[in-house]
C-alpha positions, -999 to 999 in steps of 0.1 A, spaced: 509 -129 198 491 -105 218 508 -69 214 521 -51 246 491 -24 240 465 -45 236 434 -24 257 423 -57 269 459 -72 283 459 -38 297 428 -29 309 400 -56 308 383 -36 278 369 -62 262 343 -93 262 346 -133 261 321 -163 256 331 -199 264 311 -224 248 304 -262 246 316 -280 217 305 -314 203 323 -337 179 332 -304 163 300 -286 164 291 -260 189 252 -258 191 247 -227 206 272 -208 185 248 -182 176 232 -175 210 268 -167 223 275 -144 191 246 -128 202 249 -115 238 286 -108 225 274 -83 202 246 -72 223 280 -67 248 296 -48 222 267 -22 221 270 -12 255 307 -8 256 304 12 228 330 -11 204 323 -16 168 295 -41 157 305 -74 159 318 -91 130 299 -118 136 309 -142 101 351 -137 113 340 -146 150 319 -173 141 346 -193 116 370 -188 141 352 -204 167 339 -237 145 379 -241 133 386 -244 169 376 -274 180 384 -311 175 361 -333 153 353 -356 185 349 -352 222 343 -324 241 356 -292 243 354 -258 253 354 -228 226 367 -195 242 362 -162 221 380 -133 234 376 -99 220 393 -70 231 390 -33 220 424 -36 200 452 -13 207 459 21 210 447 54 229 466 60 257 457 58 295 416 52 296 409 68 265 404 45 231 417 60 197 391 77 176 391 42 152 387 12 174 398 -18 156 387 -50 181 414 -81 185 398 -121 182 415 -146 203 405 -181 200 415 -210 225 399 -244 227 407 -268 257 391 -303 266 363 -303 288 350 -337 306 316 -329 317 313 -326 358 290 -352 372 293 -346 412 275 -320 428 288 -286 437 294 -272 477 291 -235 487 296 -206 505 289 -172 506 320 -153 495 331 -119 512 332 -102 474 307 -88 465 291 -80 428 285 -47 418 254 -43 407 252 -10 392 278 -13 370 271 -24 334 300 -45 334 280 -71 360 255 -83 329 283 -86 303 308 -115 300 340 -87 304 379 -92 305 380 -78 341 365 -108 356 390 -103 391 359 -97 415 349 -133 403 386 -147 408 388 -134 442 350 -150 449 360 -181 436 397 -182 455 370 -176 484 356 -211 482 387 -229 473 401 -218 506 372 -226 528 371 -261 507 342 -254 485 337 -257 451 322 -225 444 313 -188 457 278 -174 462 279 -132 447 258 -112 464 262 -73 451 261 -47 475 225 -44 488 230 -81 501 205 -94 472 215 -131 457 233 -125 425 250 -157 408 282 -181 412 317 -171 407 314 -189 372 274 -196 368 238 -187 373 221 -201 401 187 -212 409 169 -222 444 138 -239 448 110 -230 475 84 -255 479 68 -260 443 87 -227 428 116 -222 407 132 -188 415 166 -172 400 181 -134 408 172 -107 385 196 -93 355 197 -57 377 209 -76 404 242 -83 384 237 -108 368 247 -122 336 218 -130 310 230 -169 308 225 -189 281 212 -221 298 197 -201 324 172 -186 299 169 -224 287 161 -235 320 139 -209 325 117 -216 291 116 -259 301 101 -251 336 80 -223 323 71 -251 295 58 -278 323 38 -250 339 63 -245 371 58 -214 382 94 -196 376 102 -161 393 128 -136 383 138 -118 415 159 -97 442 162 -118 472 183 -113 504 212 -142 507 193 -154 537 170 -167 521 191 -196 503 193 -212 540 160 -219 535 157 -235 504 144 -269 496 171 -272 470 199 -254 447 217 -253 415 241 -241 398 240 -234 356 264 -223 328 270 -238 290 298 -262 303 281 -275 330 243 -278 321 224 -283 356 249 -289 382 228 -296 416 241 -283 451 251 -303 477 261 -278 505 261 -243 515 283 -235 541 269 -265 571 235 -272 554 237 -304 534 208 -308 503 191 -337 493 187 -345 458 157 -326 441 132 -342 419 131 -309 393 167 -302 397 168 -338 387 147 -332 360 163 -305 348 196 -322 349 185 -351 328 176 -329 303 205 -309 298 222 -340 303 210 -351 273 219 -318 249 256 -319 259 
């Protein structure tokens, strides 16, 4: 049970991580414990326990199939209105759910909401998570899969629940952490493997016009590996031979 004055139930003051588990293992365990305690630091909570969170998590899932591994941790209880109490003791909550991979492609739009890039809550995996919601309520209505963020200079920033990548002509290019973004754990993969087969790969701020013009898209997060994009708003994508690529080799890890 979750007490009435839990700081996170409350007021989003806390972090999560949703991971992919296989036949009971979850192979990127340690990456997630990572930017969760990296999170941690900024927020100013307590170091993570990282031994607790990480028995938790691997007791969570089932011995076979698929599943995904959520870690909440919230700031505890106490301290009344915004302020925390002097001794902060943080709250796990572990929930574990099947999770069939996804093997169509995505469509898109690009949602009214908008991600607000100079706050340090956009690069962190944090409880309030309603601007995302509100994206991704977005593209259910217009009868898309998922939202395009930009934040509030009109720069790309990332998916409702993902990272995304574009590619132009021979480049691989993905929005910049201090555009909001969150430091993803299969982005950075991606990243390294096109980096690895000498594809030049840029890091950038790029006005959302300039997805109209790309010769194709994607979509990334630990559930979903590579997911290719299909259509944004009217334009319709062919396949892509390196978001193919990409996707056969992610494929292959989950």
């Amino acid at each position: 049970m979750i007490p009435l004055d839990d700081r996170g139930l409350l007021l989003g003051d806390g972090l999560f991580e949703t991971m992919l588990a296989l036949d009971g293992a979850i192979p990127a365990i340690e990456a997630h414990l990572d930017r969760l305690a990296a999170g941690c630091a900024v927020l100013g909570l307590p170091d993570l326990d990282r031994g607790a969170a990480r028995a938790l998590c691997l007791a969570a899932p089932p011995a076979a199939g698929r599943a995904a591994v959520r870690l909440t941790l919230t700031a505890g209880s106490g301290g009344r209105g915004l302020d925390r109490p002097i001794e902060i003791e943080p709250r796990f909550r572990v929930t574990v759910a099947l999770s069939a991979p996804i093997e169509t492609p995505a469509t898109l739009i690009v949602a009214q909401t908008r991600r607000n890039e100079g706050s340090p809550a956009s690069r962190l995996k944090t409880l309030a998570y309603l601007d995302n919601v509100l994206a991704r309520a977005e593209a259910r209505v217009a009868g898309a899969d998922e939202a395009v963020m930009l934040n509030n200079a009109g720069h790309i920033a990332c998916a409702a629940a993902a990272n995304l990548f574009w590619i132009e002509g021979d480049r691989l290019l993905t929005p910049a952490l201090d555009c909001g973004v969150l430091a993803g754990i299969t982005r950075a993969r991606v990243l390294a493997a096109a980096r690895s087969w000498e594809i030049e790969a840029l890091v950038i701020a790029a006005d959302g016009a300039r997805l109209a013009g790309a010769d194709g898209i994607f979509l990334t997060n630990s559930l979903i590996g590579v997911r290719p994009v299909s259509r944004l708003h009217e334009r319709i994508f062919a396949p892509h031979p390196l978001t193919e690529r990409l996707r056969a080799v992610f494929s292959s890890l989950a």
